[in-house]
RODO-2510 file (C-alpha; in nm, 4 decimals, decimal comma):
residues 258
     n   res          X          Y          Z
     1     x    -2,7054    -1,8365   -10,4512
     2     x    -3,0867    -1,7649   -10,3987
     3     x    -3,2547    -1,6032   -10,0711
     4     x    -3,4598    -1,9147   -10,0442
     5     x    -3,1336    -2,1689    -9,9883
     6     x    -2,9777    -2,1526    -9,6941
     7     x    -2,5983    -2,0890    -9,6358
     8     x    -2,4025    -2,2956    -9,4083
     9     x    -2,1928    -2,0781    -9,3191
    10     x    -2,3421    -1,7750    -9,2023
    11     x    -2,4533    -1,6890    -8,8366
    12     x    -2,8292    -1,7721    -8,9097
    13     x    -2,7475    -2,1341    -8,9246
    14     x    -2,5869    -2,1713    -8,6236
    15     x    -2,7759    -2,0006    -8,4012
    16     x    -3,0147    -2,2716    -8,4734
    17     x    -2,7974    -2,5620    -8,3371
    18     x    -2,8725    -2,6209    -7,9396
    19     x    -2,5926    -2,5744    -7,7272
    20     x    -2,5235    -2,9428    -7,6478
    21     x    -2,2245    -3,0836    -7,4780
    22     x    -2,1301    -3,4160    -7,6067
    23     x    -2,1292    -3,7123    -7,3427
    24     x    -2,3143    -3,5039    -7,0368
    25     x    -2,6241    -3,7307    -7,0629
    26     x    -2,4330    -4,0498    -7,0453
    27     x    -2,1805    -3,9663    -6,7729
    28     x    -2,5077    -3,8554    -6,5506
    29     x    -2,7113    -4,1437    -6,6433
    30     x    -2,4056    -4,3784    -6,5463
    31     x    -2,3834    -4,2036    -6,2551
    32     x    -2,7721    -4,2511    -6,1834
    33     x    -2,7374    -4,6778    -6,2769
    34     x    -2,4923    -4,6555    -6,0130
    35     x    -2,6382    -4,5080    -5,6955
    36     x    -3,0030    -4,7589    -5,8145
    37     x    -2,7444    -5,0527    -5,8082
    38     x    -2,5664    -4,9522    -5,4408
    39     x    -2,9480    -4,9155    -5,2833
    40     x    -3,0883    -5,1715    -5,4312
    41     x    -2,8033    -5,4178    -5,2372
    42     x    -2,8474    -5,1913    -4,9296
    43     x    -3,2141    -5,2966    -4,9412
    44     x    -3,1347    -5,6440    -5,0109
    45     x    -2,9241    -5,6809    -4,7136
    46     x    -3,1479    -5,5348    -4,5068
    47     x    -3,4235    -5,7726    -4,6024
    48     x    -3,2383    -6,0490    -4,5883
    49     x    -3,2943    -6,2855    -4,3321
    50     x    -2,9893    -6,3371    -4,1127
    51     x    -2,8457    -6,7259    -4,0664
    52     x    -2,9007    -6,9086    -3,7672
    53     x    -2,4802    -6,8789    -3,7132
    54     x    -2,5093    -6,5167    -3,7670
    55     x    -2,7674    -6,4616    -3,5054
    56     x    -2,5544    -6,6495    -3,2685
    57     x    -2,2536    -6,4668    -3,3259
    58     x    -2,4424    -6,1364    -3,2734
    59     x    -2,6248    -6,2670    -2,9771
    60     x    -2,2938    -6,4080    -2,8130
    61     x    -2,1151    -6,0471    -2,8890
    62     x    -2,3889    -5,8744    -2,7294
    63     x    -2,3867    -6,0810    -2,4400
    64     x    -1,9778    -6,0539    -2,3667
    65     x    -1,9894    -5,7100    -2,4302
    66     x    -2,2433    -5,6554    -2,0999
    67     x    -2,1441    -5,7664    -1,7640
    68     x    -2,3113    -6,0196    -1,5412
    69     x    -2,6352    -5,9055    -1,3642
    70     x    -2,7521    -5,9579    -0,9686
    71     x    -3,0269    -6,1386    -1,1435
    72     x    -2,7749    -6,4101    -1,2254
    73     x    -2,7707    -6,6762    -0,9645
    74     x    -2,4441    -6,7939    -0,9541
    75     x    -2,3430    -6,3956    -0,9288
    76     x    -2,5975    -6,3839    -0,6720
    77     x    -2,3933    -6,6565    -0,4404
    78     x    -2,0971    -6,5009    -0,5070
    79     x    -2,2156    -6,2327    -0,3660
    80     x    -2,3383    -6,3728    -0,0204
    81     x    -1,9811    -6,5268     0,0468
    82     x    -1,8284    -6,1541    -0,0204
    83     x    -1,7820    -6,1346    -0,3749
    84     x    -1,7729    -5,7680    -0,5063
    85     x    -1,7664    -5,6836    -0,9097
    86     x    -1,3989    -5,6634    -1,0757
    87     x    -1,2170    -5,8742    -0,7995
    88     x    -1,0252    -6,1910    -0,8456
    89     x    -1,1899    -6,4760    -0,7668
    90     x    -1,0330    -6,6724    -0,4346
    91     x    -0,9867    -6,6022    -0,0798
    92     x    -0,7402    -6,3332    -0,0982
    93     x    -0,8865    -6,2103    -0,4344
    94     x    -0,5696    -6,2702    -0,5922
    95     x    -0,7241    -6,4989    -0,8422
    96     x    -0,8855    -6,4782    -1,2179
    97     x    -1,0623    -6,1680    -1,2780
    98     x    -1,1755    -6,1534    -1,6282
    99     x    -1,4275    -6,4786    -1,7555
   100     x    -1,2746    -6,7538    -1,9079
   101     x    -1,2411    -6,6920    -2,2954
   102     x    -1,4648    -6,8803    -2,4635
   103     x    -1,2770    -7,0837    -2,7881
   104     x    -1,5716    -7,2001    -3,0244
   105     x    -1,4934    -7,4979    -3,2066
   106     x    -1,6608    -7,4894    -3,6005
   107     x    -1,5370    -7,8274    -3,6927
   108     x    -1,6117    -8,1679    -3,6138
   109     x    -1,2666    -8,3182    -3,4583
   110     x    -1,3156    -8,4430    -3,0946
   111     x    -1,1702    -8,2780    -2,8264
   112     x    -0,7844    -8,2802    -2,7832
   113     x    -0,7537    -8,3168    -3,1366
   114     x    -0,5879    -8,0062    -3,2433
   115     x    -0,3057    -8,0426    -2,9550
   116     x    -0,2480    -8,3951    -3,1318
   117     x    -0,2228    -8,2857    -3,4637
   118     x    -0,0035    -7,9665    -3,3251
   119     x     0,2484    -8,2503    -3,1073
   120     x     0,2607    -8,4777    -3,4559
   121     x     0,3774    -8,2002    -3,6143
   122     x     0,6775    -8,1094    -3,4111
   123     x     0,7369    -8,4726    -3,3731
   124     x     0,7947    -8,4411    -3,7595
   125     x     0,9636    -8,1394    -3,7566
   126     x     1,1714    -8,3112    -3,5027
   127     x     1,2358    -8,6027    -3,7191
   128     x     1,3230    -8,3900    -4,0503
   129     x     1,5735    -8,2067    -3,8250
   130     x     1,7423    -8,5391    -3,7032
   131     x     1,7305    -8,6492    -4,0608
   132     x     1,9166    -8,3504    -4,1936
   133     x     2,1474    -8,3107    -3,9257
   134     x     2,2558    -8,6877    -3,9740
   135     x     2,2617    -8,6656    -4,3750
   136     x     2,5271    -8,3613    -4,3233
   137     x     2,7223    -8,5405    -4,0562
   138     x     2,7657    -8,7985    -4,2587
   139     x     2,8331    -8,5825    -4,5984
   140     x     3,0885    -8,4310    -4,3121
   141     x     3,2465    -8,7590    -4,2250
   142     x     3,2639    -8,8688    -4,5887
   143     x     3,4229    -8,5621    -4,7135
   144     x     3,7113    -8,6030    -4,4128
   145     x     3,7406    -8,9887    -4,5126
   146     x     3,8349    -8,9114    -4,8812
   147     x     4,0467    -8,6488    -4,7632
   148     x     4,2324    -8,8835    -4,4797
   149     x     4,2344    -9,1604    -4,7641
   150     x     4,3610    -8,9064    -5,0297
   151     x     4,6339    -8,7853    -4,7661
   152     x     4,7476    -9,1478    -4,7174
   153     x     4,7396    -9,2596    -5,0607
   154     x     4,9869    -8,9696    -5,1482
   155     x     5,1561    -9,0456    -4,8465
   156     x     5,2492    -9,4004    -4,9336
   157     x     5,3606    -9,3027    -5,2732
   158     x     5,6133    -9,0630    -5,1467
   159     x     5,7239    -9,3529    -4,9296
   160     x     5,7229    -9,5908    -5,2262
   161     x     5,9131    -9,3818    -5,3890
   162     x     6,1963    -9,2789    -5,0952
   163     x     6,2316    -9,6454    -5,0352
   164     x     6,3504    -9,7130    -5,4293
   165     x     6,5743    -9,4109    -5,3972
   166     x     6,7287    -9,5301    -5,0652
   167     x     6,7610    -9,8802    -5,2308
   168     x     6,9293    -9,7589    -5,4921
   169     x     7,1209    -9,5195    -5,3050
   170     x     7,2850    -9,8340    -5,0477
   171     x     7,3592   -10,0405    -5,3547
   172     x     7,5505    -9,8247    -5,5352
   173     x     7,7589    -9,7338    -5,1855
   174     x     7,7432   -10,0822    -5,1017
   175     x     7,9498   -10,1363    -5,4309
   176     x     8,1746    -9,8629    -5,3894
   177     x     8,3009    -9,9967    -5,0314
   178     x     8,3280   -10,3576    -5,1834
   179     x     7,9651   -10,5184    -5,0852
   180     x     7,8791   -10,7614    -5,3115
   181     x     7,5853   -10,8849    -5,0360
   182     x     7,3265   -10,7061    -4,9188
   183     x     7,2648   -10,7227    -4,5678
   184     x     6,8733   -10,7534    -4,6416
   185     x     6,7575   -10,8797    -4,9968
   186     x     6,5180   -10,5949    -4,9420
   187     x     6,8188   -10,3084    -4,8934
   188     x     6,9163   -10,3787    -5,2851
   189     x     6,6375   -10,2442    -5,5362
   190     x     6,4499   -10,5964    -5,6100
   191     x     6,6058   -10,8037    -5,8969
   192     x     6,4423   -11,0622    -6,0935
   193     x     6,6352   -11,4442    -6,0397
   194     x     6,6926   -11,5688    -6,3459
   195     x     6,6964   -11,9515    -6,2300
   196     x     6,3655   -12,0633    -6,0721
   197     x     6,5134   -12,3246    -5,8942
   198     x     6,7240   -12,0848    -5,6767
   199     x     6,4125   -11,8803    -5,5814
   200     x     6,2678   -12,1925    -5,4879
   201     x     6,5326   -12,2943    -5,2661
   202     x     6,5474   -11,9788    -5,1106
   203     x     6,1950   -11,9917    -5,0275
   204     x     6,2014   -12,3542    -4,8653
   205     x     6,4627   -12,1912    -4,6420
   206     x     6,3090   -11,8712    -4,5045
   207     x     6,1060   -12,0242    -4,2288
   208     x     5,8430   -11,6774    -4,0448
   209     x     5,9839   -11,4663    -4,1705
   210     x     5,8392   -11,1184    -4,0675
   211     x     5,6942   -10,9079    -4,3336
   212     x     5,8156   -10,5429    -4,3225
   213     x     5,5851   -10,2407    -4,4515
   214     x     5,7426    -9,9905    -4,6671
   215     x     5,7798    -9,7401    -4,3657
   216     x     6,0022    -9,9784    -4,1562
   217     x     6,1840   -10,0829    -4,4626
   218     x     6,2634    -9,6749    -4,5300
   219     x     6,3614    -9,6354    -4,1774
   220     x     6,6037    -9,9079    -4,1277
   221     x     6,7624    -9,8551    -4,4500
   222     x     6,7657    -9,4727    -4,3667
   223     x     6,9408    -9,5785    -4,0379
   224     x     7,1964    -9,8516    -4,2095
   225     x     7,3163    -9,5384    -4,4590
   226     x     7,3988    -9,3300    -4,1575
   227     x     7,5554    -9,5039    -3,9389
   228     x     7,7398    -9,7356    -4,2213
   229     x     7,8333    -9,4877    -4,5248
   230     x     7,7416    -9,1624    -4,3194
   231     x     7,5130    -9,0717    -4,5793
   232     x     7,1669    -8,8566    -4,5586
   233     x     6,8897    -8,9689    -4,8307
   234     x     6,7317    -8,6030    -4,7713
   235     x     7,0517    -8,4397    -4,7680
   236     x     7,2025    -8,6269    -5,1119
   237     x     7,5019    -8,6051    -4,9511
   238     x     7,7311    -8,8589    -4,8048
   239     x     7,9383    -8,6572    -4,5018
   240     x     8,2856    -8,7715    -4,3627
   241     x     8,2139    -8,8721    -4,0373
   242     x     7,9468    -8,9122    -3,8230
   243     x     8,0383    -8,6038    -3,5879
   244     x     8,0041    -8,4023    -3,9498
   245     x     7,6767    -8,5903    -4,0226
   246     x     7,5425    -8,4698    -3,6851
   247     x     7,6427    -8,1472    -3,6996
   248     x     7,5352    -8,0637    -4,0187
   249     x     7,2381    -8,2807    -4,1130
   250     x     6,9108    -8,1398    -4,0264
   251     x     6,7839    -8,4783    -3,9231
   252     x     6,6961    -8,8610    -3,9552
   253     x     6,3211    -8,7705    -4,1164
   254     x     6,2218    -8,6238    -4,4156
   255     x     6,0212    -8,3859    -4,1931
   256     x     6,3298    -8,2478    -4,0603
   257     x     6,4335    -8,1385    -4,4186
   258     x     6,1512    -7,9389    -4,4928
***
């Protein structure tokens, strides 16, 4: 390598090179755009020329913030008639002592407005409470009718069903003690006549006759198997006299068996 070229990597070369941190200039001229932004909207606000509203507002402030002077007239006759600053207004100075607040209105409703819209409101809030109150009274009732009609649905099949049993139950001790007859058709389990012309008959002769709901119909037969064959339908048991059916028999009710 000659004298003439220069080597790279020798301490002649860079002691050349400036001492230069990289990024310095742009972080301070950043900085610099900054604060020229920030006072040029300083002086912009300061030149600007305030709104009529504005000025009112300030003026207004201003004005509540200082207290009325004796240059005031109405101050002035308060004054004569013994009116002294910071006392309550009335004869025994018991009344208002600060001014009246003032309440500046920005829209364009009429007077009164503002209590009318704030009474509809409750009126409807009112209304949507009476609605939802009724809609789950009702949801309330509904829910207990299915549940009554459930319970008495059930109920009348269980006394379906302990009417057939106690049907059966008096026929076949009917039969045992000789009883070819019922006393009621309806004490026998129902049988279909095989001659239409004797069912016929038989209904020319019944003349209002009372109809007897499935209850009554369980009851009296309950009653005929007691007192007659001295026999429980809860129990399934027939006893051998009626002192040993009352002493040993729950009761007459299927209640009493449970």
């Amino acid at each position: 390598m000659s004298d003439e070229e220069e080597d790279y990597m020798s301490d002649a070369f860079l002691s050349k090179i400036q001492d230069v941190k990289p990024g310095v200039d742009m972080v301070r001229r950043a900085k610099e755009a900054i604060k020229k932004e920030e006072k040029r909207k300083e002086k912009n606000i300061q030149n600007r020329q305030k709104s009529y509203k504005e000025q009112e507002k300030e003026s207004r402030e201003a004005a509540l913030q200082s207290s009325i002077s004796n240059q005031n007239k109405g101050f002035a006759l308060l004054q004569k008639m013994g009116y002294k600053a910071g006392q309550g207004l009335g004869k025994a100075g018991a009344g208002r002592v600060d001014p009246i607040p003032l309440n500046i209105k920005a829209d364009r409703g009429g007077i009164g407005l503002e209590e009318l819209k704030k009474r509809k409101a409750e009126e409807e809030l009112h209304h949507y409470r009476q609605k939802v109150r009724a809609k789950q009274q009702n949801e309330a009732k509904s829910l207990e009718d299915f549940r009554s009609r459930v319970r008495t649905e059930r109920e009348e099949r269980k006394i379906e069903g302990d009417l057939r049993r106690s049907q059966r139950s008096c026929e076949q001790l009917d039969n045992q003690k000789g009883i070819t007859v019922p006393r009621e058709p309806w004490y026998w389990p129902k049988v279909e006549a095989d001659d239409e012309e004797d069912s016929d008959d038989e209904e020319e002769e019944e003349e209002e006759i009372i109809e007897l709901n499935s209850f009554d119909k369980l009851q009296i037969i309950t009653s005929y198997l007691r007192g007659v064959h001295f026999y429980c339908l809860w129990c399934g048991t027939p006893y051998n006299d009626e002192d040993d059916l009352t002493s040993n028999c729950p009761g007459d009710t299927a209640a009493d068996h449970e």
